[in-house]
C-alpha positions in Angstrom: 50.4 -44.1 -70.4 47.5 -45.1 -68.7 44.6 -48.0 -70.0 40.8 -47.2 -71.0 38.7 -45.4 -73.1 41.1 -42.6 -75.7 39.7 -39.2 -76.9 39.9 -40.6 -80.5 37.2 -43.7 -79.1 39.8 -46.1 -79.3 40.7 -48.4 -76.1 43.7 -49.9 -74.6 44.2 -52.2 -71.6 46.2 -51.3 -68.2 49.4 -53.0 -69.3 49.0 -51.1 -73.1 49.3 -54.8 -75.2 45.4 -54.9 -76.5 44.0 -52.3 -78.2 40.8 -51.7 -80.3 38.3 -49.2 -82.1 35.0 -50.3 -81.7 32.1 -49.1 -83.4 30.6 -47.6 -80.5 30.9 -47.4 -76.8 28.5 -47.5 -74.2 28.9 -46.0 -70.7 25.1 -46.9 -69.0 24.7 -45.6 -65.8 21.4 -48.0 -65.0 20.3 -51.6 -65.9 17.8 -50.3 -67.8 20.3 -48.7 -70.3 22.0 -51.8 -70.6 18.7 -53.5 -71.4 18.5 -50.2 -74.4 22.2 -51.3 -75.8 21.4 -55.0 -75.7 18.7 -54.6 -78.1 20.4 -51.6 -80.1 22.9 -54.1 -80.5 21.2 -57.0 -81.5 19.4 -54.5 -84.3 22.2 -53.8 -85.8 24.0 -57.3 -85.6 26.7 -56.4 -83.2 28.3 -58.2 -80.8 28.8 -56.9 -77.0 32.0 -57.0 -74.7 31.9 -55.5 -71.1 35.2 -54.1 -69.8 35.5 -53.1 -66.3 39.4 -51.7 -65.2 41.0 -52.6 -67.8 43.7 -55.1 -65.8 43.2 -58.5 -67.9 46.4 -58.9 -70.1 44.5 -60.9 -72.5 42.2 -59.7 -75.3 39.0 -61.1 -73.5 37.2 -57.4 -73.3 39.0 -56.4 -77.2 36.0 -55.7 -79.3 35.6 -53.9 -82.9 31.7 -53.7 -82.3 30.2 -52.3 -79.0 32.4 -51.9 -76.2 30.5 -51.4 -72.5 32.6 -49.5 -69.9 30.7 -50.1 -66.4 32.7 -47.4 -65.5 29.5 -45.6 -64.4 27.4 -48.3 -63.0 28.9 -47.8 -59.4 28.1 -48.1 -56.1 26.9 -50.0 -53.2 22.9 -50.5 -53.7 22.1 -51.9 -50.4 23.6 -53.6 -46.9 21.7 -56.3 -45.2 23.4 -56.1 -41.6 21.8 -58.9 -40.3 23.4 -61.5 -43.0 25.8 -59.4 -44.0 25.3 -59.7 -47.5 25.8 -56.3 -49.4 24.2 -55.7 -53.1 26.9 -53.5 -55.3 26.4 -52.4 -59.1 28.7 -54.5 -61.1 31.1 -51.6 -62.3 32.4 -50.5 -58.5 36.2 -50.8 -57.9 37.2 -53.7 -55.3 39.6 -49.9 -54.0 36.4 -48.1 -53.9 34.2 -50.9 -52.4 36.9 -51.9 -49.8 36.8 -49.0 -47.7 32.7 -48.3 -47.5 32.8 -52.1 -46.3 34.9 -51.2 -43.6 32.6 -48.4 -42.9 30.2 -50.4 -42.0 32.1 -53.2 -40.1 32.3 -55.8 -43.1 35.2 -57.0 -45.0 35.8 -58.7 -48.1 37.0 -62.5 -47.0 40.0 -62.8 -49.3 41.1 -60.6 -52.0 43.8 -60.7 -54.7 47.0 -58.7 -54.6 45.5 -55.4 -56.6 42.4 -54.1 -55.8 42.3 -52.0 -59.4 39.7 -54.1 -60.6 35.9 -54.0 -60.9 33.7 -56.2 -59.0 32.2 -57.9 -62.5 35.7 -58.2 -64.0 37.4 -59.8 -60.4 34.7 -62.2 -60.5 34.5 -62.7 -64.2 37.8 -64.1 -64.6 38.3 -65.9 -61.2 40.4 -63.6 -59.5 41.7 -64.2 -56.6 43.8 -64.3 -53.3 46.2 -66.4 -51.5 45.2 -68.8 -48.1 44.7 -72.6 -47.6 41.4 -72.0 -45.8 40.0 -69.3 -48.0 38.6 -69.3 -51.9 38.7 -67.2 -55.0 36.2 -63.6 -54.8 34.1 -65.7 -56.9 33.0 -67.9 -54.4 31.5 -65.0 -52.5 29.0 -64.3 -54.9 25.7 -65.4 -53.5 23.1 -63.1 -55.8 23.2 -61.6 -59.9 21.3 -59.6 -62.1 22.6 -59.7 -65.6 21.0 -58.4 -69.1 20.9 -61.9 -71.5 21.7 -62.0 -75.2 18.2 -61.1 -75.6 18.2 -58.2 -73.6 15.9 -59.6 -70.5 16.8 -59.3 -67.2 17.9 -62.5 -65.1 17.9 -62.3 -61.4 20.2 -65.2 -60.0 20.0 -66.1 -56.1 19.3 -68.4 -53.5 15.6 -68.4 -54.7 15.4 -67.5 -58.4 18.1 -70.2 -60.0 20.8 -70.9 -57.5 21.7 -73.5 -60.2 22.7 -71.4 -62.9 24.0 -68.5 -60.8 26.7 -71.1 -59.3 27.7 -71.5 -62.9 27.6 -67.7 -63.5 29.6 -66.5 -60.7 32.8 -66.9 -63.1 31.0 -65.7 -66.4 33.9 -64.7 -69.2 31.4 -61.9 -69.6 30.2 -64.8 -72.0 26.6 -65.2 -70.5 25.3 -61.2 -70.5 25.8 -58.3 -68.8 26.3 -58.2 -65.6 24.7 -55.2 -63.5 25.0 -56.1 -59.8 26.4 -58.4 -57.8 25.9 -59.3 -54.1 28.7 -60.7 -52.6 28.7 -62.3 -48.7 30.7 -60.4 -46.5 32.1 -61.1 -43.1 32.9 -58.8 -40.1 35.7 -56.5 -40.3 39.1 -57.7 -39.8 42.8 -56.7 -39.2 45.8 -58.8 -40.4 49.2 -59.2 -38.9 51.7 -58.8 -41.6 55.1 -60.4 -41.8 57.0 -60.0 -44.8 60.7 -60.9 -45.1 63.5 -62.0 -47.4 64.7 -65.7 -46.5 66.0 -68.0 -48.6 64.1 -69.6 -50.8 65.5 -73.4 -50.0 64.3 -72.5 -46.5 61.1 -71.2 -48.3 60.4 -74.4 -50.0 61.0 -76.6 -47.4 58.5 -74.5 -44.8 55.8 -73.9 -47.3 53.5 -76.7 -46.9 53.6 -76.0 -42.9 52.9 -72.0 -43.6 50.7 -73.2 -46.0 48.1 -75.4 -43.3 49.1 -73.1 -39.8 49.1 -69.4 -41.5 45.6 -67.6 -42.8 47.5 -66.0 -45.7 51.0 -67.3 -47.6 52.7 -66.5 -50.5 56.4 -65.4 -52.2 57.9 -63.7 -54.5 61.4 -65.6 -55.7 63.5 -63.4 -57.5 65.3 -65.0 -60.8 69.2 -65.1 -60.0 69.5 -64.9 -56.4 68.8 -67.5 -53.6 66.1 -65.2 -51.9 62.8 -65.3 -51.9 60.0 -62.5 -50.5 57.7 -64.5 -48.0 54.8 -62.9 -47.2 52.2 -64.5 -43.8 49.2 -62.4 -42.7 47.0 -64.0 -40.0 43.6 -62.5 -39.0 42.8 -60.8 -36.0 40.2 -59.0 -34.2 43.3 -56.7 -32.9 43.5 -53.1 -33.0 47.0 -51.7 -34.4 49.1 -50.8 -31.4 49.7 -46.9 -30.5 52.9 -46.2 -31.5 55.3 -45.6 -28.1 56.4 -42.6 -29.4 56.4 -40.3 -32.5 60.4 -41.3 -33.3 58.7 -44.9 -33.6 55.6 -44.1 -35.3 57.6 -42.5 -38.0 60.1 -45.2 -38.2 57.5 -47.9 -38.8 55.6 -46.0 -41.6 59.2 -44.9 -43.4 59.7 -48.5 -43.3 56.6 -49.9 -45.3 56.7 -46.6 -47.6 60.0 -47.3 -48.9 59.5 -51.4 -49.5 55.8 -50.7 -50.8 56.6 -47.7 -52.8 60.4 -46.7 -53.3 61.4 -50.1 -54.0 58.4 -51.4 -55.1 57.6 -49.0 -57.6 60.1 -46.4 -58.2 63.5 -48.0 -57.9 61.7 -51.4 -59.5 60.8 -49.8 -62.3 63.8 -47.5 -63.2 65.8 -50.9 -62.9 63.4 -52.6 -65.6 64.2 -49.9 -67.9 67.2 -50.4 -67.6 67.2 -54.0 -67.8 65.4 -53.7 -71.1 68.0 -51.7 -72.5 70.8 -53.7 -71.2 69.4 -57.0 -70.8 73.1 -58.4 -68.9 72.6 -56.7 -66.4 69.3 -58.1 -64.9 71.0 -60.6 -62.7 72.8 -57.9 -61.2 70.3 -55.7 -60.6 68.2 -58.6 -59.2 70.2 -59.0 -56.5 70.3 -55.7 -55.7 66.9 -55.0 -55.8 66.2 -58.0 -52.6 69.2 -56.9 -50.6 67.4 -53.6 -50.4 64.1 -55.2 -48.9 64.3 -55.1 -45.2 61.6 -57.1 -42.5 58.5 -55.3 -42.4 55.6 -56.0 -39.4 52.6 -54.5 -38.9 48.7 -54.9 -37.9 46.1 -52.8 -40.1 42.9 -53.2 -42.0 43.1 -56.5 -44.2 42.3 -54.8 -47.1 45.5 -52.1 -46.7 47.7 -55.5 -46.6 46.1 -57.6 -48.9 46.5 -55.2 -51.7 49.3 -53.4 -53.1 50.5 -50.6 -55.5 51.4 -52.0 -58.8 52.5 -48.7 -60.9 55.1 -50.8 -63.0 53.2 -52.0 -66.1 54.3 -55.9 -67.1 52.4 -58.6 -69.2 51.6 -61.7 -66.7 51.0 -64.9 -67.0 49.0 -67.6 -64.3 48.5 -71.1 -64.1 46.9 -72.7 -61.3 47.7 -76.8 -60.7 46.5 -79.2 -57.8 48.5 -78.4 -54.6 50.4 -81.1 -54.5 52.1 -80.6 -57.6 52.8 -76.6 -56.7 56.3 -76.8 -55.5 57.7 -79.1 -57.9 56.0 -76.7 -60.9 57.9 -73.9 -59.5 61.0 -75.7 -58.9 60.8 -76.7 -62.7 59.9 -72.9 -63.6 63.2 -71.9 -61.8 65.6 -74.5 -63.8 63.9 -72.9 -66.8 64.8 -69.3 -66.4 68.4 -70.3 -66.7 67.6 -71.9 -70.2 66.3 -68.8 -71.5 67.7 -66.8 -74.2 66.8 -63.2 -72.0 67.4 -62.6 -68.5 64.0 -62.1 -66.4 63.6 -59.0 -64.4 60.4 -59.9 -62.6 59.9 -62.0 -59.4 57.9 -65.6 -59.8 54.7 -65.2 -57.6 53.4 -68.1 -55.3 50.3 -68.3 -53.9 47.9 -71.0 -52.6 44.1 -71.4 -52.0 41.4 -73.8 -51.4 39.0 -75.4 -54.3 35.7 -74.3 -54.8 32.2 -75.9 -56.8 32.7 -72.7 -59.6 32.3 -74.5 -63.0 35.2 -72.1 -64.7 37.1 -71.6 -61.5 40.8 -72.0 -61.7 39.8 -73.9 -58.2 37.5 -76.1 -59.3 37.2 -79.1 -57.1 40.5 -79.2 -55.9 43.1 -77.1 -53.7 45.2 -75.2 -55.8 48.9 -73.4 -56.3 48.7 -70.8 -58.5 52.0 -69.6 -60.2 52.6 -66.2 -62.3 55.1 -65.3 -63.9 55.7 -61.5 -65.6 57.7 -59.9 -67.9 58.4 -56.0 -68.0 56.3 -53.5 -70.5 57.4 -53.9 -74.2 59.5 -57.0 -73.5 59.8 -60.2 -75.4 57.9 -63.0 -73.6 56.9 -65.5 -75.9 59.6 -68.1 -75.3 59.4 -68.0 -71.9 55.6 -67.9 -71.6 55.1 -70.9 -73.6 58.1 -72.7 -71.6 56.1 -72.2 -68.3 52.7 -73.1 -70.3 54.7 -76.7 -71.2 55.3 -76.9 -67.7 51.9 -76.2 -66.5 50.2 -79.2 -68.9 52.0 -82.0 -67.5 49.7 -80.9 -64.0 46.8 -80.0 -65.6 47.8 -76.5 -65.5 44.2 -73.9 -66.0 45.0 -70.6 -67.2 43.8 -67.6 -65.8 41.1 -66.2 -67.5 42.7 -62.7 -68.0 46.2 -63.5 -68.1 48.5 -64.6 -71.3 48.4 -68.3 -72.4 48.3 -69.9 -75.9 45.0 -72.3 -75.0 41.8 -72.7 -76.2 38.4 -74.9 -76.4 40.4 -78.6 -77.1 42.6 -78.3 -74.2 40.2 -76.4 -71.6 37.1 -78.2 -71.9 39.3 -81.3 -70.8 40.4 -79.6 -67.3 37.0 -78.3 -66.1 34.8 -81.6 -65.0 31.7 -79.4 -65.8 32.7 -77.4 -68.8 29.5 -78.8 -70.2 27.7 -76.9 -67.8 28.6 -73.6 -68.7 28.2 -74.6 -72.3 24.4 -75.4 -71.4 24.2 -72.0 -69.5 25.7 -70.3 -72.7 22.9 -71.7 -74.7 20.5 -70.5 -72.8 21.4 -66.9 -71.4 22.8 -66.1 -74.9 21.8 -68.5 -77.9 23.0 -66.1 -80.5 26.3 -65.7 -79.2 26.2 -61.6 -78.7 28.4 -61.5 -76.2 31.5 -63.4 -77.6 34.9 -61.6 -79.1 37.8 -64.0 -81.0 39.5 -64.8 -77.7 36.0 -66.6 -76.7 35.5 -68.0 -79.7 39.3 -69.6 -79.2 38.5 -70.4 -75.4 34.9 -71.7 -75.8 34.1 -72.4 -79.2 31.4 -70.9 -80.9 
């Protein structure tokens, strides 16, 4: 099974738990086609949603009226070597974009752990990475176009409204359509990967320390065991060393194919089918899926380590809280797995990253850990979910944007100092509310 647009005109997302028929769907392949379905729209009293890839788990793209695939509105419209800044149509896959970047000697700062996404949805829903010193994609943004509710264009940059752009940079897809995006890049970099299993008492006790001397942290602790994943990538100018001989070369890509890919991927996901059906035996296979994971080190292109294959479909849930409350959140997430009435299958994720001045940014104003949790495909996840949200609102917990929480408007407009200046924004870039679905109205009001 695989997300996006059906021969019968329905659509489903990557992970296959929202579906819908709209009316119609668009694919424009130029602004000014997204200017033609703005108006069509408004004509015939419809409401807009944008979907990029697919990857949120929420229904924040679901629409029974006119669904927009950017799928076609790709690209990279222009570089500007001298500030590096590079102007990309708002459709283009962060997997597609990464490499022409590296082209021409200019990297992404930070990225998240997939790269499956679209430019306009990564930023959308304040996607993002892991590292101290580093913030979410978002916060690259320096320049917009988008097409408002009444179907003009808006240029947002440095010189035309750097005001409302800030405010725009993490949208919802609630303030138009966006149809480029110009991000800030830097110069191309390698990282120096070091992933290992240690565990995770050690990893809890070291983490603030990796957290302020590494570039790049994060773990994975899997549910049952002691162990945890660590993950440490530091940036460097470096050039991957030659290999000392062909024996060796081999070795070291044998190693990262079978932790990225066998185990990973294939032997991960014939275990979660198995758990599902025989839901006693997660523990078990838990700990057999870490004492497979060996040490892995190696020096490549940051955007080959940042992001990974995900091919096993799950339902995910993220809350990001102020740093200094990260480690005792997770430690409290752990104590409630063993309450739960089904074993989990999936790792808890740990990542950090520095605040940011994005109205609707997870990051807002303060350094944050962000903690997800996941469930396999087709498995029950309420009781655990909304165990981890209870968790979450004792520290102010925000939800990300595209992954599963039970929010909405009377909680979130409490944990965003400036909610009131996206509401403003709103108003003005789309006063009849055309681009809102039922999730927005519940996250927003109307």
């Amino acid at each position: 099974m695989s997300g996006g647009i059906k021969p019968d005109g329905s659509w489903r997302n990557w992970a296959g738990n929202q579906r819908s028929r709209p009316v119609r769907i668009e694919h424009p392949t130029s602004e000014t086609d997204v200017v033609d379905l703005v108006h069509r729209a408004a004509s015939d009293d419809l409401r807009v949603r944008v979907v990029g890839a697919g990857h949120s788990f929420t229904s924040i793209a679901r629409t029974d009226d006119v669904l927009v695939s950017l799928d076609r509105l790709t690209g990279i419209e222009c570089f500007d070597d001298t500030t590096g800044r590079v102007r990309v149509r708002a459709g283009t896959r962060l997997s597609h974009l990464n490499p022409l970047l590296d082209e021409r000697g200019l990297a992404m700062p930070n990225l998240g752990d997939i790269a499956y996404q679209s430019v306009a949805g990564a930023i959308s829903t304040s996607t993002h990475g892991t590292g101290l010193g580093f913030r979410s994609i978002a916060a690259g943004v320096v320049g917009l176009r988008l097409v408002a509710g009444d179907g003009s264009v808006v240029v947002l940059d440095d010189t035309h409204d750097p005001a409302l752009r800030d405010v725009a940079r993490v949208g919802l897809g609630a303030l138009g359509v966006l149809t480029e995006v110009t991000l800030q890049c830097v110069p191309a970099f390698n990282l120096h990967a070091i992933e290992e299993i240690l565990p995770v008492d050690q990893v809890l006790s070291s983490f603030d320390e990796w957290a302020n001397s590494t570039d790049h942290v994060e773990f994975f602790w899997m549910p049952y065991t002691g162990l945890a994943q660590v993950k440490r990538n530091t940036r460097t100018d470096e050039v991957p060393p030659p290999a000392q001989n062909q024996r060796h070369a081999i070795r070291r890509r044998w190693k990262r194919f079978k932790n990225k890919e066998l185990l990973e991927n294939v032997a991960f996901g014939a275990m979660n089918h198995v758990g599902r059906l025989r839901p006693a035996l997660i523990p078990r296979l838990n700990r057999m899926a870490f004492n497979e994971i060996g040490r892995a080190e190696y020096l490549t292109t940051s955007y080959s380590v940042f992001a990974s294959e995900r091919r096993v479909r799950f339902y995910e849930m993220e809350y990001a809280v102020p740093r200094e409350s990260g480690l005792e959140a997770f430690s409290r997430v752990r104590a409630l797995i063993e309450t739960l009435d089904r074993p989990i299958s999936f790792p808890i994720e740990f990542r950090i990253l520095g605040g940011d001045d994005i109205p609707l940014s997870t990051a807002y104003g303060r350094d944050s850990c962000f903690i997800a949790v996941h469930v396999f495909r087709g498995t029950p996840y309420e009781q655990y979910f909304r165990g981890v949200e209870e968790i979450m609102n004792d520290y102010g917990g925000r939800p990300h944007w595209g992954k599963l929480h039970f929010q909405d408007v009377d909680v979130l407009a409490g944990r965003y100092p400036h909610w009131a200046r996206f509401q403003e924004a709103r108003d003005r870039l789309d006063p009849a509310r055309r681009f809102t679905n039922d999730y927005l109205d519940r996250m927003l009001g109307l």
